[in-house]
C-alpha positions as CSV (number, residue, x, y, z in Angstrom):
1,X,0.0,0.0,0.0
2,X,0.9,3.5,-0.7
3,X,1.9,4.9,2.9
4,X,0.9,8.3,2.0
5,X,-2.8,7.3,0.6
6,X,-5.4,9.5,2.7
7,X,-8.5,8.1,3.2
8,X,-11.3,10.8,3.6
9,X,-14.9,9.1,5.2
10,X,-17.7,11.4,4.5
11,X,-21.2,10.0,6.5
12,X,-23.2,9.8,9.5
13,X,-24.0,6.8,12.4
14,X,-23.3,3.7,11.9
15,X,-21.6,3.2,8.7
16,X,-19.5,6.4,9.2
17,X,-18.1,4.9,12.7
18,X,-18.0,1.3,11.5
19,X,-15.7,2.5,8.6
20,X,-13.5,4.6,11.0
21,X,-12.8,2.3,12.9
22,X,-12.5,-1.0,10.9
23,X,-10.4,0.8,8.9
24,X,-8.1,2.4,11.9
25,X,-7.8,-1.5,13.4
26,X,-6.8,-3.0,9.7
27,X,-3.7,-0.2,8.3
28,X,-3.0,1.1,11.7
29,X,0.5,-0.5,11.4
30,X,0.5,0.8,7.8
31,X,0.4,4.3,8.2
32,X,-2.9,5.0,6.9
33,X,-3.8,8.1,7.3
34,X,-7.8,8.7,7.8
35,X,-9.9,11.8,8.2
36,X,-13.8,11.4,9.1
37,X,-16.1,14.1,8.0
38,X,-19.0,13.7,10.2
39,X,-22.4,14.7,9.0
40,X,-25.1,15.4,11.5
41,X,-27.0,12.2,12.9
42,X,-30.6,11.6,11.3
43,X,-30.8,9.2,14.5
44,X,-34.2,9.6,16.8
45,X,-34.9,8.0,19.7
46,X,-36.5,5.3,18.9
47,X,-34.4,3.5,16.2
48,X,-33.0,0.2,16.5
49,X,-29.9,-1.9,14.6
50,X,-31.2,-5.4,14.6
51,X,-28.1,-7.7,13.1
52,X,-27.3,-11.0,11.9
53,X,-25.2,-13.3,13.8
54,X,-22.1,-12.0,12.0
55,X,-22.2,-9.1,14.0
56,X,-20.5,-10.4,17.5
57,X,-17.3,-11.8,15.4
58,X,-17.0,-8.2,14.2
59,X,-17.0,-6.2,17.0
60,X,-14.3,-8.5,18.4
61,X,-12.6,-8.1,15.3
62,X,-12.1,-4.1,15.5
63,X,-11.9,-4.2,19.7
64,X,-15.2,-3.4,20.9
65,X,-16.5,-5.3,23.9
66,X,-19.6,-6.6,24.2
67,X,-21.0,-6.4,27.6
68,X,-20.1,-2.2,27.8
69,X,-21.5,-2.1,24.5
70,X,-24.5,-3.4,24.9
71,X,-25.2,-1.4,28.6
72,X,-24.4,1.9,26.2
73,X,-26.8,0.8,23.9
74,X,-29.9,-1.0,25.8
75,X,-29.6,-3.9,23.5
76,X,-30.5,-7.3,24.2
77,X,-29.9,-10.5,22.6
78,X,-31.9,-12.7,20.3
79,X,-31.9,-16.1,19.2
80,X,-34.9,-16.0,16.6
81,X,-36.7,-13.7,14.1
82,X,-40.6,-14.8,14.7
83,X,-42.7,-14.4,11.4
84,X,-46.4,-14.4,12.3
85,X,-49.4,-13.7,9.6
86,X,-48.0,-14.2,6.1
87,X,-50.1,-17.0,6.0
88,X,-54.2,-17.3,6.7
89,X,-54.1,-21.0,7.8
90,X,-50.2,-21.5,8.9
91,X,-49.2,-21.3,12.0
92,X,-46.3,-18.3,12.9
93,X,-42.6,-19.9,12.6
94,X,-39.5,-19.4,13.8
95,X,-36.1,-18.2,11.9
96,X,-33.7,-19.1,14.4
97,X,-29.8,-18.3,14.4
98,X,-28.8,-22.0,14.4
99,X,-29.0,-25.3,12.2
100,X,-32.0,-27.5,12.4
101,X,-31.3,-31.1,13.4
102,X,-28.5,-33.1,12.3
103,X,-27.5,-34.1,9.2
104,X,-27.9,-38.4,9.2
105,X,-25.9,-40.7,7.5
106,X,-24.6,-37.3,5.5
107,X,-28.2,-36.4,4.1
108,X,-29.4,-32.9,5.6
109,X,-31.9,-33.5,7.9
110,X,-34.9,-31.5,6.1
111,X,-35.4,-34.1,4.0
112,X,-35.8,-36.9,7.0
113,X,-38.3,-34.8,8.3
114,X,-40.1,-34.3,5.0
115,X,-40.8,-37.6,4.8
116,X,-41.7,-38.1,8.2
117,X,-44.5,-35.3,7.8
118,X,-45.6,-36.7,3.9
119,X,-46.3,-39.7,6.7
120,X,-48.3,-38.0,9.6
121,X,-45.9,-36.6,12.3
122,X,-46.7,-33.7,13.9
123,X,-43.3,-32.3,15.1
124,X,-42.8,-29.0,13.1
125,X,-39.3,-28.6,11.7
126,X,-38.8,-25.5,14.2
127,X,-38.8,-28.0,17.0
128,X,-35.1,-29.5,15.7
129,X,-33.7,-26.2,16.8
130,X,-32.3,-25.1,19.9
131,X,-32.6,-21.6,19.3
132,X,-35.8,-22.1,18.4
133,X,-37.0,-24.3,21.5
134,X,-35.1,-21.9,23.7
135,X,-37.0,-18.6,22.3
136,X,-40.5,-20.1,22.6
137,X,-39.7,-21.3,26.2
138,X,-39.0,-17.1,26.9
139,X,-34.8,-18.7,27.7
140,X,-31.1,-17.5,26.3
141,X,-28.4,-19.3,26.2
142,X,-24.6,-18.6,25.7
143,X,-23.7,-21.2,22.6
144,X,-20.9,-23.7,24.4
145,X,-20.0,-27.2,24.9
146,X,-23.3,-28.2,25.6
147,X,-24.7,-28.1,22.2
148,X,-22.1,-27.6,20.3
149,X,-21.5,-31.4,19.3
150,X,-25.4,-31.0,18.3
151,X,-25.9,-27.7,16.5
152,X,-24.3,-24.5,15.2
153,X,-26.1,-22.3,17.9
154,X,-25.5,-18.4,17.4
155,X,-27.3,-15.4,18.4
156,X,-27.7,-11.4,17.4
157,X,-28.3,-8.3,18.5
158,X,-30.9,-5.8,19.0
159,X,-29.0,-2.3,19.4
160,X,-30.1,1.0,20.6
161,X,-29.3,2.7,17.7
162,X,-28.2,6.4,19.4
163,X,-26.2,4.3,22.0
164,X,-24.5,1.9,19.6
165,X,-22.8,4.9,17.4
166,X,-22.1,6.5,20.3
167,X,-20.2,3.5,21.5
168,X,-18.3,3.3,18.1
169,X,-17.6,7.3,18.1
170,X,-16.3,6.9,21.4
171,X,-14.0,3.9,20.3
172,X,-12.5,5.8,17.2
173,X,-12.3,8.7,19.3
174,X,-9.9,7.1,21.6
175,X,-8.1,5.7,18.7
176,X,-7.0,9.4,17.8
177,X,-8.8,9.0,14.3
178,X,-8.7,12.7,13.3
179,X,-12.9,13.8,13.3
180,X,-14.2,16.8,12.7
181,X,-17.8,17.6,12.5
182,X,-19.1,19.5,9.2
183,X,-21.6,19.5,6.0
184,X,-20.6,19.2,2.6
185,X,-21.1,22.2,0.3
186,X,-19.2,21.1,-2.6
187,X,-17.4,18.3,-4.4
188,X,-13.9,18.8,-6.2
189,X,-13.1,16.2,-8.9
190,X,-9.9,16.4,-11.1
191,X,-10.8,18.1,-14.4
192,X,-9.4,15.3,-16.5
193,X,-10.0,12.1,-14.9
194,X,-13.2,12.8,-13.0
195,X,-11.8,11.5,-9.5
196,X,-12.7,13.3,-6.0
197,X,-9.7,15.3,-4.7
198,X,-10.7,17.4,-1.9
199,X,-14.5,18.1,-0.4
200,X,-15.9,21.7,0.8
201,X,-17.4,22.1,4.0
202,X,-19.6,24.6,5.1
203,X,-17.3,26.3,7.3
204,X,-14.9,27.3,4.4
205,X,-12.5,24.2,5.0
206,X,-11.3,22.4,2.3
207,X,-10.2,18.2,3.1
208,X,-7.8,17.0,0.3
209,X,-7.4,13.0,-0.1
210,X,-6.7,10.0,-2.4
211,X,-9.4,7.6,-1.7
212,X,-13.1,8.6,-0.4
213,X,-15.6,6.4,1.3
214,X,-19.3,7.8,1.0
215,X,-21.0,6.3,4.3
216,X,-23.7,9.4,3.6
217,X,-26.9,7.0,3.7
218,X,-29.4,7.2,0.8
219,X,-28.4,10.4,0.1
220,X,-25.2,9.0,-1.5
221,X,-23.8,12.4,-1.6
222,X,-20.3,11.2,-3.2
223,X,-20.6,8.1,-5.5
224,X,-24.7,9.4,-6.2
225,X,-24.4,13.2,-6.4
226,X,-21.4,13.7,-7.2
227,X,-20.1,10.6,-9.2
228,X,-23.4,10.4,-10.7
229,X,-23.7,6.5,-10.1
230,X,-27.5,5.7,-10.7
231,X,-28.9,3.0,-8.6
232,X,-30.8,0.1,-10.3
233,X,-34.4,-0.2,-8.1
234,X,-35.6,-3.5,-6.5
235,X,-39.1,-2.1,-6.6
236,X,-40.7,-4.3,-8.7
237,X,-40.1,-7.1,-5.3
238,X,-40.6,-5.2,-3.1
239,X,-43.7,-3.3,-2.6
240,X,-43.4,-1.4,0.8
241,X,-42.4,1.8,-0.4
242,X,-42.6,3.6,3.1
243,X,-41.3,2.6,6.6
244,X,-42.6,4.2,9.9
245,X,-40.4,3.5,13.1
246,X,-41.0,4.6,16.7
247,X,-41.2,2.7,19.9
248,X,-43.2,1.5,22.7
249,X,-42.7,1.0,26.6
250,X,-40.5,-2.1,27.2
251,X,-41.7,-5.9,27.7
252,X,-41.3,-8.2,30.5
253,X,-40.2,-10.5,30.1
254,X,-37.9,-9.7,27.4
255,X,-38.3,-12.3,24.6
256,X,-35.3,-13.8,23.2
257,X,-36.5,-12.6,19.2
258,X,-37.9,-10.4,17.4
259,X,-41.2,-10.7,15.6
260,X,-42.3,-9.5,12.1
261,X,-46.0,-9.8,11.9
262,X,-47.9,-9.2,8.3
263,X,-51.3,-7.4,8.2
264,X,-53.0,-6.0,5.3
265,X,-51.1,-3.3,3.6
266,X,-47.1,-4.8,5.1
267,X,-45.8,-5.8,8.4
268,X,-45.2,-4.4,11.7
269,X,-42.0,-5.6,13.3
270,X,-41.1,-5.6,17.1
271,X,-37.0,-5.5,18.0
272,X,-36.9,-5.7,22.2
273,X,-34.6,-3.3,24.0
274,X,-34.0,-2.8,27.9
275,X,-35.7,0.1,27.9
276,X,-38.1,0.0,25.2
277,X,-39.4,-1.7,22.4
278,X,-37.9,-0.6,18.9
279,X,-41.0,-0.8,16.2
280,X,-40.8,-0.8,12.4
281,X,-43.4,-1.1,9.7
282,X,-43.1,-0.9,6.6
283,X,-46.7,-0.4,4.2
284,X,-47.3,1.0,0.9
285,X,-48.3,4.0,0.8
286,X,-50.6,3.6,-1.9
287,X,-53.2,2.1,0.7
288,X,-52.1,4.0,4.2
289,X,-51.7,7.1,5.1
290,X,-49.0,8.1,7.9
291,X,-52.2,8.5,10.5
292,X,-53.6,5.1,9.0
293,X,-49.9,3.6,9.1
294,X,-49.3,4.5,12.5
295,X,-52.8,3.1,14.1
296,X,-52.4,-0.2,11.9
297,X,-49.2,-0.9,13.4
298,X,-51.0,-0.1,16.9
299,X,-53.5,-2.7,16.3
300,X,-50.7,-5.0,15.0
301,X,-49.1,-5.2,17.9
302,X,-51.5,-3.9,20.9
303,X,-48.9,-1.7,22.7
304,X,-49.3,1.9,23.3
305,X,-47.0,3.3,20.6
306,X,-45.2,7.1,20.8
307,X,-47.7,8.7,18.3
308,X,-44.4,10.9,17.2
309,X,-43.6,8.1,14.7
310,X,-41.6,9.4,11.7
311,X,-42.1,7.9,8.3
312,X,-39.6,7.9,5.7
313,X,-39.2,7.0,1.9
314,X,-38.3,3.3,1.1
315,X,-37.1,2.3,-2.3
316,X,-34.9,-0.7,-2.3
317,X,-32.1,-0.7,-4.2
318,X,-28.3,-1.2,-5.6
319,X,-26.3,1.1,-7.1
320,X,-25.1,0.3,-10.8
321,X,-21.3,0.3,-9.4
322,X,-20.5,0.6,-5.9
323,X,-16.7,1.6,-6.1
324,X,-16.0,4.3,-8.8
325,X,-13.1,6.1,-9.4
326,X,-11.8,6.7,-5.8
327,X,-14.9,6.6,-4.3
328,X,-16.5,3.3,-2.4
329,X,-19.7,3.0,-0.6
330,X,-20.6,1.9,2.3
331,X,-24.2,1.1,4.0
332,X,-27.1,2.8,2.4
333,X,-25.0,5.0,0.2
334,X,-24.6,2.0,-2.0
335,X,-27.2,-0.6,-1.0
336,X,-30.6,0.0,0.3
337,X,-32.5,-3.2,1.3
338,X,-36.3,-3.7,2.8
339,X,-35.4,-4.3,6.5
340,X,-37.4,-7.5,7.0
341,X,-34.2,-9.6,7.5
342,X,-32.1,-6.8,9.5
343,X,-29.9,-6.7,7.3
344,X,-28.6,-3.3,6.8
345,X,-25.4,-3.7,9.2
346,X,-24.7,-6.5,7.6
347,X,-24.4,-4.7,4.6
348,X,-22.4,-2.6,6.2
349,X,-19.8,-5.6,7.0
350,X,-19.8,-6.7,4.1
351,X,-18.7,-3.9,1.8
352,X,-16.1,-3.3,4.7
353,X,-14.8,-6.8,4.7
354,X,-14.6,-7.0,1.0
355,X,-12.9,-3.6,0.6
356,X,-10.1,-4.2,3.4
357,X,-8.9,-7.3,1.3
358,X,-8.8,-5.5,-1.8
359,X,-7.8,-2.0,-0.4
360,X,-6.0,0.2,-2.9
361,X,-2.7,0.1,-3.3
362,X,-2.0,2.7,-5.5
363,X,-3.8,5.7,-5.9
364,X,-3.6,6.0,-9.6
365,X,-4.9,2.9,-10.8
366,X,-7.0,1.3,-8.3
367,X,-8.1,-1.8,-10.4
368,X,-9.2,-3.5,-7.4
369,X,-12.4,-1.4,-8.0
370,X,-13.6,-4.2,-10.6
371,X,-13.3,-7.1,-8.2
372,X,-14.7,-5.4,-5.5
373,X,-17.8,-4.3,-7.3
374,X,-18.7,-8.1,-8.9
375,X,-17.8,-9.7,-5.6
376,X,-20.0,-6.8,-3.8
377,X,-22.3,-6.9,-6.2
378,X,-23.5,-10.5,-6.1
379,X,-23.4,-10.8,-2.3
380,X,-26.3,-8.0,-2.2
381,X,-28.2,-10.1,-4.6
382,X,-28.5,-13.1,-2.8
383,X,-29.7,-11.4,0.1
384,X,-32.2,-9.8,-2.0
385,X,-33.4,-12.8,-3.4
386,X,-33.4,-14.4,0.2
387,X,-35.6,-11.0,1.5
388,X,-38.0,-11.7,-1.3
389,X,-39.3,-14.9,-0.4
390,X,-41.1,-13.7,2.5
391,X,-43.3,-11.5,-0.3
392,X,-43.5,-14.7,-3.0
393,X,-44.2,-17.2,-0.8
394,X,-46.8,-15.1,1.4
395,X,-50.5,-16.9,1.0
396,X,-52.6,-13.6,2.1
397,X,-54.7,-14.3,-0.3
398,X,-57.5,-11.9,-1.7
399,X,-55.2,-8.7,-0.1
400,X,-53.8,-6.2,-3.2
401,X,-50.3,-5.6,-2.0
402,X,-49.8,-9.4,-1.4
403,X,-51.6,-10.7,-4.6
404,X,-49.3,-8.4,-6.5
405,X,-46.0,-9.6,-4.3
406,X,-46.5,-13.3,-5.1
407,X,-47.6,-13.0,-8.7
408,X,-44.0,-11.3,-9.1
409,X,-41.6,-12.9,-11.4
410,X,-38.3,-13.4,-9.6
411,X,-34.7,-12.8,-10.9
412,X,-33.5,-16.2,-12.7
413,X,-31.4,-17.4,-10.4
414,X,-33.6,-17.2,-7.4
415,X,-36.7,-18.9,-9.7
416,X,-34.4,-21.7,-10.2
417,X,-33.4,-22.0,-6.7
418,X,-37.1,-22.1,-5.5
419,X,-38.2,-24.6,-8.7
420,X,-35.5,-27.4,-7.1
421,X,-36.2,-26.8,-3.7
422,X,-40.0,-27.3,-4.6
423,X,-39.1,-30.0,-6.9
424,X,-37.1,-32.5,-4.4
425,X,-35.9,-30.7,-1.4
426,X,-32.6,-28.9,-2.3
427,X,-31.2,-25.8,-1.6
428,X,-28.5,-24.6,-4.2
429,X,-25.9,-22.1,-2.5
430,X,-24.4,-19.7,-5.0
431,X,-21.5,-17.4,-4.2
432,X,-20.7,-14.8,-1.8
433,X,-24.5,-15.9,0.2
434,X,-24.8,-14.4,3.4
435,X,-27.8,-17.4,4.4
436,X,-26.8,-20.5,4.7
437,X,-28.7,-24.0,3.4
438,X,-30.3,-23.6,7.1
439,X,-31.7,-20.4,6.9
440,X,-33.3,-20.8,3.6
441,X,-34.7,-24.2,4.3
442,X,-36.3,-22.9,7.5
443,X,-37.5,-20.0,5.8
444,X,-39.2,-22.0,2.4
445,X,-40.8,-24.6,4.6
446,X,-42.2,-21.5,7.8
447,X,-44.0,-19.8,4.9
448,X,-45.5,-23.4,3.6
449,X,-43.2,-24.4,0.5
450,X,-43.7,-27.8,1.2
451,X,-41.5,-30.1,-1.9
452,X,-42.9,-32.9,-4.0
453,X,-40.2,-34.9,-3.3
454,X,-37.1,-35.9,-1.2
455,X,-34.2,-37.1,-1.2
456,X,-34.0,-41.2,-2.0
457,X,-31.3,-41.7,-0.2
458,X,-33.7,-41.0,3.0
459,X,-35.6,-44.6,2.4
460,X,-32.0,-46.4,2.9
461,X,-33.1,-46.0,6.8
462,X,-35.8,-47.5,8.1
463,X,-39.2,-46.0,9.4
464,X,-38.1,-46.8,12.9
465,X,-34.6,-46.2,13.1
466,X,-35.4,-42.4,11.9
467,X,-37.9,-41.8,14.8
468,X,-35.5,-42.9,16.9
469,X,-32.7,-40.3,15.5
470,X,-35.8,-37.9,15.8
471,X,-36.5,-38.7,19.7
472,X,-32.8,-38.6,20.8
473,X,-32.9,-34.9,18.9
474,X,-35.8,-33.8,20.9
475,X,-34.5,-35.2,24.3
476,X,-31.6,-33.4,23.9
477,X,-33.2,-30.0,23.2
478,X,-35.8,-30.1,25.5
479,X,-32.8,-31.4,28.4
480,X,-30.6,-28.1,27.5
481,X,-33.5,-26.5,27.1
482,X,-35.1,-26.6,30.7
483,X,-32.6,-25.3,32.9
484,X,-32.4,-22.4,30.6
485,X,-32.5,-18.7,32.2
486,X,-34.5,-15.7,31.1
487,X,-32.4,-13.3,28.9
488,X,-32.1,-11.0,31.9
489,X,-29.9,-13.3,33.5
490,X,-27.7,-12.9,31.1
491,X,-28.1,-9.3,31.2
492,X,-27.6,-8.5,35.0
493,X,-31.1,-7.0,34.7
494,X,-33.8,-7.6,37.8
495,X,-36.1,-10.9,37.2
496,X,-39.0,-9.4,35.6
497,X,-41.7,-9.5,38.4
498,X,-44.1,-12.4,38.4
C-alpha cells in the first residue's frame, strides 16, 4: 500500500463509525492516514440496529467489547426472528440463528423430516432447533459445549441505535482517528480524470485526499451526487415503499427474538430493547396514510406506541457500481435493502470486509475497483433474493399488495433455486450468500413451501430407526432447554416480576 494514501470518510451513524474504525484497526501498522467528515445524525430515539449473527465476530474483530456495548446501547440479545401472519391457515414460525437437526448418515436432515410429515408426524421442523426451542420457552443461552457437538447455535443483537454509534464514536475517538464535525457544500473532482480530490465544507474548509468512502446513507452524496452513479431499483419485489419506526414501553419479560407480523397493507416488526421496544413497519403507501400507518401498526401489535412516529421513503435498491473512481460505498450509500431480514449492518460488514482485502494500493490505478464491485455486487443479490421470499411465498390471499408480491416474477437465479427446492428438497448455494442452506430451508418450509419430493437416499433408513434419530434430537433440546435462564440473567437486569 501507498503509505501516504489518505482516506477521507464522509457519513453519519453507523456506517461512518464502523468505517472509521474498521479501517483504523486493519492499516493502523500501515500508516494509513484517515480523516472522518461527520455529517449530522438523522438518528431519533426510537431506532434500532437489529443484526445477523455476524455481528458479535465483528466487533471482536475491531476491539469493541460486548457487555459495555451493549449497557451503552440498551440492547439485548436474540436467538430468533418470529414471522407471524403471512399465512391465513399457517401457524407463525421461527427463523432461528442455528442449524435444524442433524444431518444423518450425511443427508441434511430436512429431508428426513419431509418424509416423516408426507407420513403424519406432527413435530414441526422449528422443533429441531435449539434456538428455536429456547426462544418459545422465553430462555437464552450462551452457545458452548453443551450443544455444540449437536448444532451450530448463534445469536444477534438488537442495538439502541443512538447508543450503539455513540459507542463506536467513542472507540474511534480514543483511537485518535482525526474527526471533525461538518456538511458538505461542494465536491472537487480532477478536471481530466473525473476523481474526488478534496471536499468543501460549510465552514470554508477544504479536506484533500486519495481515496473517499461515502458512508452518507441514501443520500449517497459522493458516488450518487457527485459521481453520478444511478442505482438500479428493486421495486418491482418489493412493494413497501414507506417505513414508519418509533417505539413502545418495554416488555417483560424480554423475549429472546424479534417478531415481524404481516397485516393488510405490510408488516409491523417488534426489535426488544432494555428500555423500550424498537418498532418498524413498513406499508405501501398507496393504501395508508402516515395516520392510517401509525394506528395499523397499533393494532398490530396492541402496545401503546409514541404517536411521534416518523415515516420515511423506502425504495430498495443497488447502485449500478459501488466503487467508482476513488470513491466506495458503504451502508445505504450504496445498498438500500427492505429491512425485514435486518440486514442493513450486515451490509455494512460486508462492503467493509470486501474492501479491506482488496484496499488500494496505489492511488492512480486502483483496479481493485472491478473485483470489488462483482464480488459486492453478487453478495447483495442473494440477500435480496433471500428477502424476497417472504413476499413470494406469502398466501394472504385476496389482499392487493400481497396478490401483486406473489404474482412477481423473480430474478432467474432465485426462480431456479425455489423450482429445485419445490421440486425435491434442495437448496442450491451460490457465491458470496450471506444465508446459509439452514436459513433458507427454514424460511421456504415456515411460509409453507412444502417439496414434492425428497431425497431417495432417506428410504435407505428404516421407518423406525429415523424416529428414533428424531426422539434422541428432541430429548436433547428439550434437556438443554429446561434449565435455561431468562435473557435477563444474562443481562444483569432484575427478574421481571411475576
Amino acid at each position: 500500500m501507498d503509505r501516504k494514501l489518505k482516506v477521507v470518510i464522509l457519513g453519519r451513524d453507523d456506517a461512518l463509525w464502523l468505517s472509521a474504525n474498521v479501517l483504523w484497526r486493519a492499516f493502523q501498522q500501515a500508516g494509513l492516514e484517515i480523516t472522518v467528515i461527520e455529517l449530522p445524525s438523522l438518528l431519533r430515539a426510537g431506532d434500532v440496529y437489529p443484526t445477523l449473527k455476524q455481528q458479535e465476530a465483528y466487533h471482536t474483530l475491531i476491539g469493541i467489547e460486548e457487555a459495555p456495548m451493549m449497557r451503552a446501547s440498551q440492547a439485548t440479545f436474540s436467538l430468533a426472528q418470529r414471522f407471524a401472519n403471512f399465512s391465513r391457515n399457517r401457524p407463525p414460525f421461527m427463523h432461528a440463528y442455528s442449524t435444524y437437526g442433524r444431518d444423518i448418515a450425511r443427508v441434511p436432515f430436512h429431508h428426513y423430516w419431509l418424509k416423516a410429515r408426507a407420513q403424519g408426524a406432527k413435530a414441526e421442523y422449528e422443533d429441531f432447533s435449539v434456538n428455536a426451542a429456547a426462544a418459545k420457552a422465553g430462555r437464552f443461552f450462551i452457545p458452548g459445549e453443551a450443544v455444540d457437538g449437536f448444532a451450530n447455535c448463534d445469536y444477534v443483537y438488537h442495538l439502541g441505535a443512538q447508543g450503539y454509534c455513540h459507542v463506536l464514536k467513542t472507540v474511534a475517538t480514543q483511537r485518535r482517528i482525526n474527526h471533525r464535525p461538518g456538511r458538505l457544500a461542494d465536491v472537487v473532482r480532477d478536471a481530466q480524470d473525473g476523481r474526488i480530490t478534496a471536499l468543501k465544507l460549510m465552514s470554508g474548509e477544504t479536506v484533500e485526499g486519495d481515496f473517499f468512502i461515502d458512508a452518507s446513507g441514501q443520500e449517497s452524496l459522493l458516488l450518487g451526487a457527485a459521481l453520478g452513479v444511478k442505482t438500479e431499483s428493486w421495486q418491482q419485489w418489493f412493494p413497501c415503499d414507506r417505513l414508519l419506526t418509533t417505539y413502545a414501553p418495554p416488555l417483560s419479560p424480554l423475549p429472546p427474538f424479534s417478531q415481524i407480523s404481516a397485516f393488510r397493507s405490510g408488516w409491523v416488526g417488534l426489535f426488544p430493547l432494555r428500555d423500550r421496544t424498537a418498532v418498524q413497519a413498513a406499508f405501501t403507501s398507496h393504501e395508508l396514510s402516515a395516520e392510517q400507518a401509525l394506528e395499523a401498526a397499533h393494532m398490530v401489535t396492541n402496545m401503546r406506541l409514541n404517536p411521534d412516529a416518523i415515516i420515511s421513503p423506502l425504495f430498495p435498491g443497488g447502485r449500478q457500481a459501488y466503487w467508482h473512481k476513488n470513491c466506495v460505498a458503504i451502508g445505504e450509500a450504496g445498498v438500500v435493502f427492505d429491512p425485514i431480514d435486518s440486514v442493513r449492518m450486515h451490509a455494512n460488514i460486508l462492503g467493509l470486509s470486501h474492501l479491506i482485502s482488496l484496499f488500494p494500493v496505489s492511488r492512480e490505478s486502483m483496479l481493485e475497483s472491478a473485483e470489488y464491485n462483482r464480488n459486492v455486487g453478487a453478495a447483495y443479490e442473494r440477500i435480496r433474493d433471500y428477502q424476497m421470499c417472504h413476499y413470494l411465498l406469502n398466501q394472504r390471499n385476496s389482499q392487493p399488495m400481497w396478490d401483486y408480491a406473489r404474482a412477481v416474477q423473480p430474478p432467474e437465479l432465485l426462480k431456479y433455486k425455489l423450482e429445485l427446492f419445490a421440486a425435491r428438497g434442495n437448496v442450491v448455494q451460490y457465491d458470496d450468500e450471506t444465508f446459509e442452506d439452514d436459513d433458507w430451508a427454514a424460511m421456504w418450509l415456515g411460509h409453507g413451501l412444502f417439496p414434492k419430493a425428497y431425497d431417495p437416499l432417506v428410504d435407505q433408513m428404516s421407518d423406525a430407526e429415523a424416529i428414533q434419530h428424531f426422539q434422541r434430537m428432541l430429548g436433547f433440546i428439550r434437556a438443554n432447554v429446561e434449565p435455561m435462564k431468562p435473557m435477563e440473567a444474562y443481562l444483569g437486569m432484575a427478574p421481571a416480576a411475576v
